[in-house]
PDB file of N, CA, C and O in Angstrom:
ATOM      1  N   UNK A   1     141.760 155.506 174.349  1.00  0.00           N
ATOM      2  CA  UNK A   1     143.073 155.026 174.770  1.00  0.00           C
ATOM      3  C   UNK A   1     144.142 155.580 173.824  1.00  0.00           C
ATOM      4  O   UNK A   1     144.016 155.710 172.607  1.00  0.00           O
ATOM      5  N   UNK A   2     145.190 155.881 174.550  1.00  0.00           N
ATOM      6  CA  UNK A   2     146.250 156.434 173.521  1.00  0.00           C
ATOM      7  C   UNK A   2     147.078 155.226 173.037  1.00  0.00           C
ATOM      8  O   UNK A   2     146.659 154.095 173.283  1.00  0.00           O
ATOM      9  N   UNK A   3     148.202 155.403 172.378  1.00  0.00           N
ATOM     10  CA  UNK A   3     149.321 154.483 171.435  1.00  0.00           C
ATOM     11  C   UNK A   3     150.220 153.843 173.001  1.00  0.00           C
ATOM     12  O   UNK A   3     150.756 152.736 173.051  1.00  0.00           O
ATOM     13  N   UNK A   4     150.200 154.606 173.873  1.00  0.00           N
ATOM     14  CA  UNK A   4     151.298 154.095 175.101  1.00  0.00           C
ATOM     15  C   UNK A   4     149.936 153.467 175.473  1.00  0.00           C
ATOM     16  O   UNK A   4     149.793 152.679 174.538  1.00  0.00           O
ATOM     17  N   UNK A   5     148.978 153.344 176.165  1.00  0.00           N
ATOM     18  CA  UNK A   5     148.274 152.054 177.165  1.00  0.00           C
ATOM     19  C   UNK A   5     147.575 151.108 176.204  1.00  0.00           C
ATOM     20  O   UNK A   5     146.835 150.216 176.617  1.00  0.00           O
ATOM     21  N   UNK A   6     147.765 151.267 175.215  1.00  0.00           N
ATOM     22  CA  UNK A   6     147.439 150.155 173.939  1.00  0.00           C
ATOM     23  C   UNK A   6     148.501 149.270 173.605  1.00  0.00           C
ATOM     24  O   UNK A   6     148.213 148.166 173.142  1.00  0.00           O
ATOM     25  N   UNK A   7     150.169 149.727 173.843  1.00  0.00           N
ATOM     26  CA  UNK A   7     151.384 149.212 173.910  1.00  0.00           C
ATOM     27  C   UNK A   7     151.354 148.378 175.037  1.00  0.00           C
ATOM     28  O   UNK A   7     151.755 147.229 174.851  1.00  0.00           O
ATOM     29  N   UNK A   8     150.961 148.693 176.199  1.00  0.00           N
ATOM     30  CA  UNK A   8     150.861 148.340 177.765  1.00  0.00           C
ATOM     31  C   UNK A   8     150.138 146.945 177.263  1.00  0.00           C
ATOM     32  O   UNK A   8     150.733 145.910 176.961  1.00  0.00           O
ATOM     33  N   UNK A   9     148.736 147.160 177.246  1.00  0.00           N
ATOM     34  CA  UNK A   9     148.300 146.363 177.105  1.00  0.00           C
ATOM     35  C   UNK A   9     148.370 145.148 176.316  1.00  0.00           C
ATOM     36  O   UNK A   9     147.895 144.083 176.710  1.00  0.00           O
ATOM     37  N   UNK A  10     148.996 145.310 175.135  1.00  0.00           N
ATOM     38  CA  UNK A  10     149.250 144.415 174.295  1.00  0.00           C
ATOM     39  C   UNK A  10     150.438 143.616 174.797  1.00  0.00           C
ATOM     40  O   UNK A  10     150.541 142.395 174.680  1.00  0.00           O
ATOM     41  N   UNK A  11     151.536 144.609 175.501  1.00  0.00           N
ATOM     42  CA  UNK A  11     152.819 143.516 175.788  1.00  0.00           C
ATOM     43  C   UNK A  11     152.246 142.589 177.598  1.00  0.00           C
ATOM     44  O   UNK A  11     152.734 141.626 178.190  1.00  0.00           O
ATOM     45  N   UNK A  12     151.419 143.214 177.823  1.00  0.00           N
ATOM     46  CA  UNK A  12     150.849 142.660 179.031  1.00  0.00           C
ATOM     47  C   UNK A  12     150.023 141.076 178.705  1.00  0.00           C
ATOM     48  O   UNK A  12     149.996 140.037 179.364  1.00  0.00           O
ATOM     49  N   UNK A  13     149.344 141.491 177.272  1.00  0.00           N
ATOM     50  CA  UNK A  13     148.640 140.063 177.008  1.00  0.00           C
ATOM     51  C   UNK A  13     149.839 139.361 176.164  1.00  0.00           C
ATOM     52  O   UNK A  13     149.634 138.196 175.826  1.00  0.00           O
ATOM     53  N   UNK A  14     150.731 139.798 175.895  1.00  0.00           N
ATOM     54  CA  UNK A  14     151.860 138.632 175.284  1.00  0.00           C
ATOM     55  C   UNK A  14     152.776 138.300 176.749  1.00  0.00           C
ATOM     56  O   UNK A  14     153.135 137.123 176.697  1.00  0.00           O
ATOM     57  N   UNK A  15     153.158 138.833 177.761  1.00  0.00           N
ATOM     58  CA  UNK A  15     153.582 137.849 178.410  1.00  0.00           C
ATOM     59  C   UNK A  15     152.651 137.417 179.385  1.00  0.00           C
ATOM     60  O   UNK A  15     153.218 136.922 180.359  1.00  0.00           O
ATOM     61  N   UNK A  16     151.149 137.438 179.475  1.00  0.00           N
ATOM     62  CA  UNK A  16     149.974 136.436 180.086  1.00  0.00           C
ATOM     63  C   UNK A  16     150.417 135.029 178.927  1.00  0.00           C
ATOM     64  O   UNK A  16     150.087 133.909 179.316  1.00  0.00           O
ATOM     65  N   UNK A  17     150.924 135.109 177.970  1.00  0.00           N
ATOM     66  CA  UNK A  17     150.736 134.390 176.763  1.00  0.00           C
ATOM     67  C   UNK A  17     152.066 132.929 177.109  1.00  0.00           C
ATOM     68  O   UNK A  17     152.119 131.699 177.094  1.00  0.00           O
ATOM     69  N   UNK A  18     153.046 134.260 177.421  1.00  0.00           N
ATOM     70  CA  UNK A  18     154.230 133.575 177.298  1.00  0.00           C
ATOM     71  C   UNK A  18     154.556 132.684 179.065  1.00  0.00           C
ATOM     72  O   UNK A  18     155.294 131.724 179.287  1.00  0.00           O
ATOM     73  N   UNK A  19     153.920 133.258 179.776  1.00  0.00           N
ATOM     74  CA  UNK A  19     154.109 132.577 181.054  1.00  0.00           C
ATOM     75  C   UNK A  19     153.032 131.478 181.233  1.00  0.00           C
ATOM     76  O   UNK A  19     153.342 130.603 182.041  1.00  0.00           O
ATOM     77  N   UNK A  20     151.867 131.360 180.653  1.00  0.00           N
ATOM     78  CA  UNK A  20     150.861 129.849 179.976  1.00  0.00           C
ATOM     79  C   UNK A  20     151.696 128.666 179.386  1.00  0.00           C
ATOM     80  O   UNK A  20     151.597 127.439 179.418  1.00  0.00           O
ATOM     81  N   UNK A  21     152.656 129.664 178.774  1.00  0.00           N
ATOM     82  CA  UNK A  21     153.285 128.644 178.099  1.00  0.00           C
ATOM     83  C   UNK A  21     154.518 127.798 178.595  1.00  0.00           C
ATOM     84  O   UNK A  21     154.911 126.693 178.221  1.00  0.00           O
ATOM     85  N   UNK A  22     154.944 128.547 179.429  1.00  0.00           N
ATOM     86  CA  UNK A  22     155.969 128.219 180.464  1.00  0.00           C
ATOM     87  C   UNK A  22     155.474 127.371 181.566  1.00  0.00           C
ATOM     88  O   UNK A  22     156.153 126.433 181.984  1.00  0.00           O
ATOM     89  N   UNK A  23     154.238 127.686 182.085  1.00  0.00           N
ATOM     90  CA  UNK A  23     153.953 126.309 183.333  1.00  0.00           C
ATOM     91  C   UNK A  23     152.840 125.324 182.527  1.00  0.00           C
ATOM     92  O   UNK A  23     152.228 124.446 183.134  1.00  0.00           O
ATOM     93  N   UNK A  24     152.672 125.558 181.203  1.00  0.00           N
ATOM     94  CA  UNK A  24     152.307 124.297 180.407  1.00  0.00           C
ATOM     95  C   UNK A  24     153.443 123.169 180.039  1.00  0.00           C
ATOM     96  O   UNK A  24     153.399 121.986 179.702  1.00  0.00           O
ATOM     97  N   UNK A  25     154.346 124.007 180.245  1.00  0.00           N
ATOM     98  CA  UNK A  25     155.211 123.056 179.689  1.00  0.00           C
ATOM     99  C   UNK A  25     155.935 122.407 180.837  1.00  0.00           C
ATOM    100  O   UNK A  25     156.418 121.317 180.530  1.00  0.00           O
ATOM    101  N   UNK A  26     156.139 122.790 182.083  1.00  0.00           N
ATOM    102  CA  UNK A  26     156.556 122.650 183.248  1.00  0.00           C
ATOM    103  C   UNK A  26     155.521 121.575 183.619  1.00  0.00           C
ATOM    104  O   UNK A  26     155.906 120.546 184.174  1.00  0.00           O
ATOM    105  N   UNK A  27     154.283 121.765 183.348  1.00  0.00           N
ATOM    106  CA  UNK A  27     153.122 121.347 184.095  1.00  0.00           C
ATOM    107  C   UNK A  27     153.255 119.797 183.775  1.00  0.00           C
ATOM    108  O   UNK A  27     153.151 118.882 184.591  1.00  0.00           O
ATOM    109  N   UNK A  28     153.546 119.680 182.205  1.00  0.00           N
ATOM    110  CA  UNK A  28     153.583 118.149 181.393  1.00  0.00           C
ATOM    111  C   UNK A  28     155.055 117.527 181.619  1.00  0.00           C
ATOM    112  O   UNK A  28     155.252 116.313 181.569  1.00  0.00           O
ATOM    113  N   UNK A  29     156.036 118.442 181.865  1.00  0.00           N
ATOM    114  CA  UNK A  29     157.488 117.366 182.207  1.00  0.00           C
ATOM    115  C   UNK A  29     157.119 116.830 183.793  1.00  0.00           C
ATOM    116  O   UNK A  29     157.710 115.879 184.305  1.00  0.00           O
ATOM    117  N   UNK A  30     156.217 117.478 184.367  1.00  0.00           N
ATOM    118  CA  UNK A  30     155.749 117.093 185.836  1.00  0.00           C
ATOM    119  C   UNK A  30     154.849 115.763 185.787  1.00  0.00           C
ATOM    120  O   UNK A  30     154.904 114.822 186.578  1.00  0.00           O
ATOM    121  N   UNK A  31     154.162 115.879 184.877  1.00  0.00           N
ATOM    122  CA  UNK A  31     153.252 115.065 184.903  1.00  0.00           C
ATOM    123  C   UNK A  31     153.718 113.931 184.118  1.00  0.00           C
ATOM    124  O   UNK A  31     153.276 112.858 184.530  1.00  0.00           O
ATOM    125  N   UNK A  32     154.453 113.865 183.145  1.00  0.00           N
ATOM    126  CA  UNK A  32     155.374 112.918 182.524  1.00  0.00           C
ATOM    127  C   UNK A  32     156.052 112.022 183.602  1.00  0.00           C
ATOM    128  O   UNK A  32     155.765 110.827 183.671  1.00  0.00           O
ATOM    129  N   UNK A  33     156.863 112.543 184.361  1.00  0.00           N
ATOM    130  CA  UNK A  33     157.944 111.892 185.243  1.00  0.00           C
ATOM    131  C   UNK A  33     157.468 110.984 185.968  1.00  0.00           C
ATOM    132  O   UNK A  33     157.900 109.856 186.206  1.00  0.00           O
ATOM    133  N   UNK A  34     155.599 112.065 186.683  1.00  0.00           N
ATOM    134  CA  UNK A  34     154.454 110.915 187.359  1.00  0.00           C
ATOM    135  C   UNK A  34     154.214 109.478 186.452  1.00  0.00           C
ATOM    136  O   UNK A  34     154.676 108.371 186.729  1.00  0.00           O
ATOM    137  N   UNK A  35     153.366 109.832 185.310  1.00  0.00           N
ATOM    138  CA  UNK A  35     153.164 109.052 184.901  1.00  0.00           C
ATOM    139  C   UNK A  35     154.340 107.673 185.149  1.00  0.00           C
ATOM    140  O   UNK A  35     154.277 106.643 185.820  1.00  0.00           O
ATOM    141  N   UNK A  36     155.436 108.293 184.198  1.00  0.00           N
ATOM    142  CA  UNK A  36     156.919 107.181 184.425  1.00  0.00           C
ATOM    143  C   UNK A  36     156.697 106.399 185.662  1.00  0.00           C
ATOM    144  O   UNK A  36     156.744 105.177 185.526  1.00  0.00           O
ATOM    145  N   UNK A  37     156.527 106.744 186.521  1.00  0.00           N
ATOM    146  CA  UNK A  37     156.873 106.657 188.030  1.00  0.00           C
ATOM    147  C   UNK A  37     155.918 105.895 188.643  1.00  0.00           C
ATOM    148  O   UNK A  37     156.106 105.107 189.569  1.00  0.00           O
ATOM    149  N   UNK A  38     154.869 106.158 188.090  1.00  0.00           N
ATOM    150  CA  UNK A  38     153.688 105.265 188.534  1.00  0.00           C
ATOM    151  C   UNK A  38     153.497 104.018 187.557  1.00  0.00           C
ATOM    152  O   UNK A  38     152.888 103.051 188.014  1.00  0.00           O
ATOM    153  N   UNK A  39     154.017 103.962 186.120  1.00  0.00           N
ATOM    154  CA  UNK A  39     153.868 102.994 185.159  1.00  0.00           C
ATOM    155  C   UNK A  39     155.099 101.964 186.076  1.00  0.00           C
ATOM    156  O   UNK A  39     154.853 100.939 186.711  1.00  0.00           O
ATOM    157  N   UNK A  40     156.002 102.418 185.947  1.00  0.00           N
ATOM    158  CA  UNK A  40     156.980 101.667 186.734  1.00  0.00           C
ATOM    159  C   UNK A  40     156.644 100.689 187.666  1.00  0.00           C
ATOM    160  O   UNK A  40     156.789  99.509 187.346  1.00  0.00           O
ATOM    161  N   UNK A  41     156.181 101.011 188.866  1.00  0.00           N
ATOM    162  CA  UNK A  41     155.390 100.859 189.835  1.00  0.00           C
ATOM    163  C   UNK A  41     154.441  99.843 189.780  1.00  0.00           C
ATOM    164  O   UNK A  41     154.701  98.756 190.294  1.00  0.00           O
ATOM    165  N   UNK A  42     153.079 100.104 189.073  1.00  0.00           N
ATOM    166  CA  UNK A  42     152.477  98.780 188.176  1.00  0.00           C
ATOM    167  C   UNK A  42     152.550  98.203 187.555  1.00  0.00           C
ATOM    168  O   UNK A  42     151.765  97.332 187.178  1.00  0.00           O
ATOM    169  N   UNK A  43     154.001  98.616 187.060  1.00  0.00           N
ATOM    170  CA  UNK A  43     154.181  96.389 186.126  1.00  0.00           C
ATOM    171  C   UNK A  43     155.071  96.100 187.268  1.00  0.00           C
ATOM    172  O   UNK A  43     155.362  94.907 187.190  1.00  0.00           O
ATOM    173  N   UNK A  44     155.763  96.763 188.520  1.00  0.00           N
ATOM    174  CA  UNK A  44     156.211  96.034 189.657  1.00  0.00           C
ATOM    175  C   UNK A  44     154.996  95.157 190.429  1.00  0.00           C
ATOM    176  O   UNK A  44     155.150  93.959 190.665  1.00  0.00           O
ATOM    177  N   UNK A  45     154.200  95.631 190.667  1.00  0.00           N
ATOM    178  CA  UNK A  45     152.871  95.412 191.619  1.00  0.00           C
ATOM    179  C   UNK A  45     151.563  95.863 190.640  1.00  0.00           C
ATOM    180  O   UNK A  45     151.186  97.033 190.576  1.00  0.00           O
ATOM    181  N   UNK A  46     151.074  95.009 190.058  1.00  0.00           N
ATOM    182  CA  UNK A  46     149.771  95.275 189.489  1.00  0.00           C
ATOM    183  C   UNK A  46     148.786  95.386 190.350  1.00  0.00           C
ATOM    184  O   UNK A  46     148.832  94.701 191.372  1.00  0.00           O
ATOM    185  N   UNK A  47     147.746  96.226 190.131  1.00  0.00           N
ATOM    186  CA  UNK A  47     146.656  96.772 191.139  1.00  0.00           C
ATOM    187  C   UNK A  47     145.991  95.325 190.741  1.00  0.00           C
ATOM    188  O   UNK A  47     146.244  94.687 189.719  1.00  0.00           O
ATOM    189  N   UNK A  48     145.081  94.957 191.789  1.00  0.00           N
ATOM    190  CA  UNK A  48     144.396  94.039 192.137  1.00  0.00           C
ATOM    191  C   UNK A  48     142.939  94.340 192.162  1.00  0.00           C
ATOM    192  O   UNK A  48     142.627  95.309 192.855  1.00  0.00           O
ATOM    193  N   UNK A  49     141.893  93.646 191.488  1.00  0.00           N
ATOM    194  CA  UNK A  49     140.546  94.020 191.985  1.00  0.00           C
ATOM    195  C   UNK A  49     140.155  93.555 192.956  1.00  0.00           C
ATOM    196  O   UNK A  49     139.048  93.904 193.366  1.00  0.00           O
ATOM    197  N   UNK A  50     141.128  92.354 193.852  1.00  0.00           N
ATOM    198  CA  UNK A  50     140.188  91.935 194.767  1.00  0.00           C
ATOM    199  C   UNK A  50     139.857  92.243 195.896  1.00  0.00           C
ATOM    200  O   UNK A  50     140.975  92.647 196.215  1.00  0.00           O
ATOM    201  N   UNK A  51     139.310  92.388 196.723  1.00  0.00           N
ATOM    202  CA  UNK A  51     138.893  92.945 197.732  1.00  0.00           C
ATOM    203  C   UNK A  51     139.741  92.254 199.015  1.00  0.00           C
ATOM    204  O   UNK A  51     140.009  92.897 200.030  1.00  0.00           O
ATOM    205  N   UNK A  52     140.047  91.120 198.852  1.00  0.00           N
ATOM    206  CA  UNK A  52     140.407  90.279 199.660  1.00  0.00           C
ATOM    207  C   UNK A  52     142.628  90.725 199.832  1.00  0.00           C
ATOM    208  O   UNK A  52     143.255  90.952 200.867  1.00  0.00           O
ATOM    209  N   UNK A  53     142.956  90.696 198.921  1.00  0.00           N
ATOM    210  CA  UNK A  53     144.429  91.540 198.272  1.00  0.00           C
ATOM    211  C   UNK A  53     144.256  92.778 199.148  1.00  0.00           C
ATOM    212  O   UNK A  53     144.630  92.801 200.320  1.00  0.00           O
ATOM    213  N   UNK A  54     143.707  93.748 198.564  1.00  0.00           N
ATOM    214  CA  UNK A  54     143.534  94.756 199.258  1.00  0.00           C
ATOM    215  C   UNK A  54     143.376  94.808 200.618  1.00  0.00           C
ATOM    216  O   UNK A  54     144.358  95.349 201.126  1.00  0.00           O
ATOM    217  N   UNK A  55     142.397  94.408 201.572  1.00  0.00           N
ATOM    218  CA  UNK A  55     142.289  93.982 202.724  1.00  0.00           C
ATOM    219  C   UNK A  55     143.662  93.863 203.325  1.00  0.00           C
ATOM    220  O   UNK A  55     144.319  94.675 203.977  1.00  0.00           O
ATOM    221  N   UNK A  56     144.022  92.151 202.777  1.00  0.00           N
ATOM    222  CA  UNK A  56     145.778  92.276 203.165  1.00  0.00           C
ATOM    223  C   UNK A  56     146.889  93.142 203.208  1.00  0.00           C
ATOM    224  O   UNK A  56     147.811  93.232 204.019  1.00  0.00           O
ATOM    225  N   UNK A  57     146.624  93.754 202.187  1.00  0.00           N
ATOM    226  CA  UNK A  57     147.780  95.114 201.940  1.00  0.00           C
ATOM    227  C   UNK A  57     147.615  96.477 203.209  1.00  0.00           C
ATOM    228  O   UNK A  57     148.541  97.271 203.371  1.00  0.00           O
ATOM    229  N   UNK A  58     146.326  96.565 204.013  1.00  0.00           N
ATOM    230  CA  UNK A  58     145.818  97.724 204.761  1.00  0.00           C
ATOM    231  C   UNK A  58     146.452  97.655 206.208  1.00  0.00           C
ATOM    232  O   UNK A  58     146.282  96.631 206.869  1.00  0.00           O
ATOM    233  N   UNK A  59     147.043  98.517 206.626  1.00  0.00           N
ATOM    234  CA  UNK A  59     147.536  98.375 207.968  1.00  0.00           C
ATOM    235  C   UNK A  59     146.659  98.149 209.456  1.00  0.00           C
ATOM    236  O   UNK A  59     147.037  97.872 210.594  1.00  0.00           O
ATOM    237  N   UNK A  60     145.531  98.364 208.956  1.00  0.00           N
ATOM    238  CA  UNK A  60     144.612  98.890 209.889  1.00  0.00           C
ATOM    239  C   UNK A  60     143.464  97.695 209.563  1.00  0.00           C
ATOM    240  O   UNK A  60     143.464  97.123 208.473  1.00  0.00           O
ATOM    241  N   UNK A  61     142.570  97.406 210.533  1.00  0.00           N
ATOM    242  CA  UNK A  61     141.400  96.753 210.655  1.00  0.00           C
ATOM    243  C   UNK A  61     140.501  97.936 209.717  1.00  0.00           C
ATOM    244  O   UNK A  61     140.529  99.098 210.123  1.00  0.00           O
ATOM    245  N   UNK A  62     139.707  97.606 208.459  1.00  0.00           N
ATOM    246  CA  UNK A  62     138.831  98.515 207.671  1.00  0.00           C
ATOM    247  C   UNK A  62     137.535  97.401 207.991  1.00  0.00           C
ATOM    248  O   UNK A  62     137.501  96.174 208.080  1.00  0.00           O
ATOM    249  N   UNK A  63     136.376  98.611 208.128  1.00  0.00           N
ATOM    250  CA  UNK A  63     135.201  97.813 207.879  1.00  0.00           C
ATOM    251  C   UNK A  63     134.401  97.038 207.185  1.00  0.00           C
ATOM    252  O   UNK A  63     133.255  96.798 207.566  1.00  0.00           O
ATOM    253  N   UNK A  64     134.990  96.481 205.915  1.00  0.00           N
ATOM    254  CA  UNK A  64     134.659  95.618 204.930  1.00  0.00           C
ATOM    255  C   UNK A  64     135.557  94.840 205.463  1.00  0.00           C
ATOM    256  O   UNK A  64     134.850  94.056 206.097  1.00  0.00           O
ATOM    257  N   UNK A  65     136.625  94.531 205.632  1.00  0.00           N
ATOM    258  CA  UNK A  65     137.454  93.292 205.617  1.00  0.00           C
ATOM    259  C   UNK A  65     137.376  92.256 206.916  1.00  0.00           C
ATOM    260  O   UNK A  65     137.924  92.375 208.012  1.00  0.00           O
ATOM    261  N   UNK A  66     136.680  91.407 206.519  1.00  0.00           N
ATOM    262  CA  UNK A  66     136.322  90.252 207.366  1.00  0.00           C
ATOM    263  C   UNK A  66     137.767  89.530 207.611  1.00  0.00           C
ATOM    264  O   UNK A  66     138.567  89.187 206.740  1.00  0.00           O
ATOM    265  N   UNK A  67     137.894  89.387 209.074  1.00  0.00           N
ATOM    266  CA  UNK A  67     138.960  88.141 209.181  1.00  0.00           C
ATOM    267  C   UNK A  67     138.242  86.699 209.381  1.00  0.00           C
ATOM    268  O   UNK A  67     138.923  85.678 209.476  1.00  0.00           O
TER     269      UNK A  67
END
């Protein structure tokens, strides 16, 4: 390999480098806002274990939920 496709290559793996770093960081203000958004959400309405809650909440007749 000569000094030019050794240049190529090297500025090719610095911006593979620099665009990782760009939808890493995109990736976590995304996932931040979720989080927010969903924390919010459950101290509005705490998830329920019961089966019976749930049932109520479903629009539809589901096959576990006995009336």
């Amino acid at each position: 390999m000569n000094s030019k496709t050794t240049a190529y290559i090297f500025l090719a793996f610095i911006a593979v480098l620099l665009w990782n770093s760009f939808i890493i960081q995109r990736d976590k203000k995304c996932l931040d806002a979720y989080d927010k958004a969903v924390g919010i959400e459950r101290l509005k309405h705490p998830p329920s274990n019961s089966l019976k809650t749930w049932c109520e909440r479903q629009k539809e007749q589901h096959p576990d939920c006995i009336n």
